[in-house]
N, C-alpha and C positions, 0 to 999 in steps of 0.2 A: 601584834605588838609584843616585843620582849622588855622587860624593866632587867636593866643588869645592875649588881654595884659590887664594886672590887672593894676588897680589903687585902691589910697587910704590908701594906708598904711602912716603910720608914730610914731612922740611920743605921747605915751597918760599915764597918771598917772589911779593908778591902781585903780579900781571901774567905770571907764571912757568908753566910746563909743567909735567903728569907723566903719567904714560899706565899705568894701571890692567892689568894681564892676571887672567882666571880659567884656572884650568886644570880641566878636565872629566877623568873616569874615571868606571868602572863601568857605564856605558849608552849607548846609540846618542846620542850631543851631537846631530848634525844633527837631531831630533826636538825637542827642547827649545827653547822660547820663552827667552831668556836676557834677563837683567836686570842692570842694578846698581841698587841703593840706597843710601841713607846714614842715619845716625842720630847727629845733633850732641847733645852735652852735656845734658839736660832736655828733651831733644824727641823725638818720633816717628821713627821711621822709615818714610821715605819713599823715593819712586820718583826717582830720577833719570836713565834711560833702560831700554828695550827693543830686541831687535830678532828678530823672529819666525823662522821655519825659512827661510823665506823673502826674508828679508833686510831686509824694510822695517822702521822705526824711528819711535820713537816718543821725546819727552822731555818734562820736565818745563820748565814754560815757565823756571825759573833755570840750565836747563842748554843750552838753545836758542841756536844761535850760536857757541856756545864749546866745549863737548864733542860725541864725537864717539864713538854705538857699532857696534862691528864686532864681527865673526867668523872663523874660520876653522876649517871644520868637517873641514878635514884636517887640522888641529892639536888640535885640541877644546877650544879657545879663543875667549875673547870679550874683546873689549879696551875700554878706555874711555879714550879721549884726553882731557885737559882744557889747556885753554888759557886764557888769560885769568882765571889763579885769583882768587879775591878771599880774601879771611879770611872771610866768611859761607861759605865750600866747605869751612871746616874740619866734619872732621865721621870717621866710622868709616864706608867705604867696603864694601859686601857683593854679593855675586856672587848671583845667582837663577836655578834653571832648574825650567822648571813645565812641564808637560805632564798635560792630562787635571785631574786635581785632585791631580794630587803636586805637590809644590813640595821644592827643596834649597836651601839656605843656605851657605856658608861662613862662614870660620872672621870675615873682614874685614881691613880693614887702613887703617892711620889713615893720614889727610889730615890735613896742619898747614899754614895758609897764615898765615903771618905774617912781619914785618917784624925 
């Protein structure tokens, strides 16, 4: 079992910064493939980056450029920089850590990018 919970969300006007953290408990963090996702108003939830035990990264081509995921597996934390917000980044922000075929969610934390 992993207990995740994200912080950091909030309002930011567009061109503006915010830097997402998950905080990990209850299992070995360095083992876990870690993610965030997002899921705007009437739409899906989707992938907006990874980054493996290992440290390489993966994103989503609207997150490419401008966000930025990290780790820190002495912290048992994963962070998600964004930069360059736009109002299409508004959306409910969610932490993922998957290993094997388990997967954990948290709870999320809203992204408001507007003017």
């Amino acid at each position: 079992q992993v207990q995740l919970v994200e912080s950091g969300g909030g309002l930011v006007q567009p061109g503006g910064s915010l830097r997402l953290s998950c905080a990990a408990s209850g299992s070995i963090f360095r083992l876990y493939v870690m993610g965030w996702y997002r899921q705007a108003p009437g739409k899906q939830r989707e992938l907006v980056a990874t980054i493996t035990t290992s440290g390489s990264t993966n994103y989503a081509d609207s997150a490419k450029d401008r966000f930025t995921i990290s780790r820190d597996n002495a912290k048992n934390t994963v962070y998600l920089q964004m930069d360059s917000l736009k109002p299409e980044d508004t959306a409910v922000y969610y932490c993922n850590a998957a290993r094997f075929r388990s997967a954990y969610w948290g709870q999320g934390t809203q992204v408001t990018v507007s003017s």
